[in-house]
C-alpha positions as CSV (number, residue, x, y, z in Angstrom):
1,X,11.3,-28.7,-20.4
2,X,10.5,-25.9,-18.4
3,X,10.6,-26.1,-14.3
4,X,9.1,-23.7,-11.6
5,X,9.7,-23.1,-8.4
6,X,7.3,-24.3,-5.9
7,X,5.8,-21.4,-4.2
8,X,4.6,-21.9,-0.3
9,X,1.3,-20.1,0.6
10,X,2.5,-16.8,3.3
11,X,0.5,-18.0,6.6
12,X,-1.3,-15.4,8.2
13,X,1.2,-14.7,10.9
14,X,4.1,-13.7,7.9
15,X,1.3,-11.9,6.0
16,X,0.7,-9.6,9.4
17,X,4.3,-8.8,9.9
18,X,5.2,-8.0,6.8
19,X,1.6,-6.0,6.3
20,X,2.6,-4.0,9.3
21,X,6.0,-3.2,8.2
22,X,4.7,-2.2,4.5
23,X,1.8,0.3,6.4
24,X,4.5,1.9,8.5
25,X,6.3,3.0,5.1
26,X,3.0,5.5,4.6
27,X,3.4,7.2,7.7
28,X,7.3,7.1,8.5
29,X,8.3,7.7,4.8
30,X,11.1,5.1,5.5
31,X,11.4,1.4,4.8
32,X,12.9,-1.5,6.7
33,X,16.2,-2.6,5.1
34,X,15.0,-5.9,4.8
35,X,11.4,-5.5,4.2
36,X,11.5,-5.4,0.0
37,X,14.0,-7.7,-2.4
38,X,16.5,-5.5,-3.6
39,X,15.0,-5.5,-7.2
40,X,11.4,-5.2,-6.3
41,X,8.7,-4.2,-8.5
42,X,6.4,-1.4,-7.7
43,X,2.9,-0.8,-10.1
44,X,0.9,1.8,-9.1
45,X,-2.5,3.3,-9.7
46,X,-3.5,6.2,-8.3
47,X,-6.5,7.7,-10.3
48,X,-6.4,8.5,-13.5
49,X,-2.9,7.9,-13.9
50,X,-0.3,4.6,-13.4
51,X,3.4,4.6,-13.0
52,X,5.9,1.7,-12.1
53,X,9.5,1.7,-10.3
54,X,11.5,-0.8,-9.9
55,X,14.7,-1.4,-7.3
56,X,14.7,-1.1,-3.2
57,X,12.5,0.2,-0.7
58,X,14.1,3.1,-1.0
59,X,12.8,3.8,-4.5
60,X,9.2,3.5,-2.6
61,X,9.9,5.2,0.3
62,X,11.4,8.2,-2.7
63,X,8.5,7.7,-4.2
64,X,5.7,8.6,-0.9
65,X,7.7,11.3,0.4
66,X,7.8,13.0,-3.5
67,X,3.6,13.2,-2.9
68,X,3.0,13.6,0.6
69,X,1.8,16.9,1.5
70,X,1.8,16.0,5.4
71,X,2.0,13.8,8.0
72,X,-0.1,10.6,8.2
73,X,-1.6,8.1,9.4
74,X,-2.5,4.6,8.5
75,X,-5.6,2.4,9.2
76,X,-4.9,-1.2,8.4
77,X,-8.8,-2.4,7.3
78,X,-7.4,-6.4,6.7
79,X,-4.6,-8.3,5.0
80,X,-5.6,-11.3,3.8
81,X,-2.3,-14.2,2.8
82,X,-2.5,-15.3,-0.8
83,X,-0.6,-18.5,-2.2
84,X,2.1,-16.2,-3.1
85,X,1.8,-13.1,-1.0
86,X,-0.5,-11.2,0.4
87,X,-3.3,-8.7,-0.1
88,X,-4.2,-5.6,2.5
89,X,-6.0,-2.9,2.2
90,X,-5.7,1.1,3.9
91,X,-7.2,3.7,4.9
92,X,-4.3,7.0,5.3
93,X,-5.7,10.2,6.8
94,X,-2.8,12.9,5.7
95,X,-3.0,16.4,7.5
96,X,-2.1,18.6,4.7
97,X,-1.8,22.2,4.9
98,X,-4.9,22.7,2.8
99,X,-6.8,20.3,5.1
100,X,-7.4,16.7,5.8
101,X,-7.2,14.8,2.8
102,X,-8.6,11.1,2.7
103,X,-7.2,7.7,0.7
104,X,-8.1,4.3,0.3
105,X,-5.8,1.8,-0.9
106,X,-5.5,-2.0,-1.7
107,X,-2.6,-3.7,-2.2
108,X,-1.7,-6.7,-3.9
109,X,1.9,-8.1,-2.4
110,X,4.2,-10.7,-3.9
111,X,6.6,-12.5,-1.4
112,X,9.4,-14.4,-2.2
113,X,12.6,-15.5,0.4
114,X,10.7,-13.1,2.8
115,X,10.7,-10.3,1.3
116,X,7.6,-8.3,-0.4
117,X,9.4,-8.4,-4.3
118,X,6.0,-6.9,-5.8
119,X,3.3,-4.3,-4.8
120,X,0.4,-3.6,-7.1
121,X,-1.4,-0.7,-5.6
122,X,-4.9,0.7,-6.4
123,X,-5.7,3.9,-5.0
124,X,-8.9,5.6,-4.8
125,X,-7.1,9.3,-4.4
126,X,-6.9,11.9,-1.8
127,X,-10.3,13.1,-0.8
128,X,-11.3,16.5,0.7
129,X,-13.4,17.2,3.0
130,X,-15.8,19.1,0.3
131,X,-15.9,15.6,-1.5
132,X,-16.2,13.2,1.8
133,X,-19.2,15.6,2.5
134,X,-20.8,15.0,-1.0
135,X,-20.3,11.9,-0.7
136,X,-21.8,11.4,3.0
137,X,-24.7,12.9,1.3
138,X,-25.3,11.6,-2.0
139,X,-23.8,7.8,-1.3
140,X,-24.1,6.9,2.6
141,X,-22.0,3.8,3.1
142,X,-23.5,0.6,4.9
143,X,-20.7,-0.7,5.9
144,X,-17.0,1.2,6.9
């Protein structure tokens, strides 16, 4: 006879904290100590490729600084609390010596003991501005 754990839904107030700590890792390239389980699981999907890592925050944190070409900044657009965690999406403006480079990002958040131990991240890329411009042009957005 199997048995699970019963898993309590992450209220809204817990889902902003620990949304706002995750964000900050984007633009500080550091992690809160206690912010990710020890053995957490990272899967991530930028485009056109996916990679996983597995262990601290630090192994994120290793992770963001290995691809950032500058400093940043992070937009939170919502975080929404799941039944076991948490969903929020991004947008990070990155000043890069080659110019500003634009990414939007959702990410899916597991908690457990309050800690994020999951992050499942879909990434739309870094755009240019040559490719925010054809895209102004050729698919105005109706909403942000």
């Amino acid at each position: 006879m199997s048995t699970t754990t019963p898993v309590s839904p992450v209220d809204q107030r817990t889902a902003e904290r620990l949304s706002t700590r995750f964000h900050r890792c984007f633009s500080s390239l550091e992690a809160d100590e206690d912010l990710f389980a020890p053995e957490a699981f990272f899967d991530l999907m930028p485009p056109m490729w996916r990679f996983q890592l597995e262990g601290s925050g630090e192994v994120f944190t290793t992770q963001l600084r290995a691809i950032s070409e500058g400093p940043s900044e992070v937009a939170v657009v919502r975080t929404i609390p799941t039944a076991t965690g948490f969903v929020t999406e991004h947008v990070e403006t990155q000043l890069t010596p080659g110019g500003t480079l634009v990414a939007r990002r959702i990410h899916l958040c597991e908690v457990r003991d309050g800690r994020i131990s999951a992050v499942t991240t879909y990434c739309n890329g870094g755009w240019d501005e040559a490719l925010r411009a054809r895209h102004a042009a050729e698919a105005p957005m109706i909403r942000p």
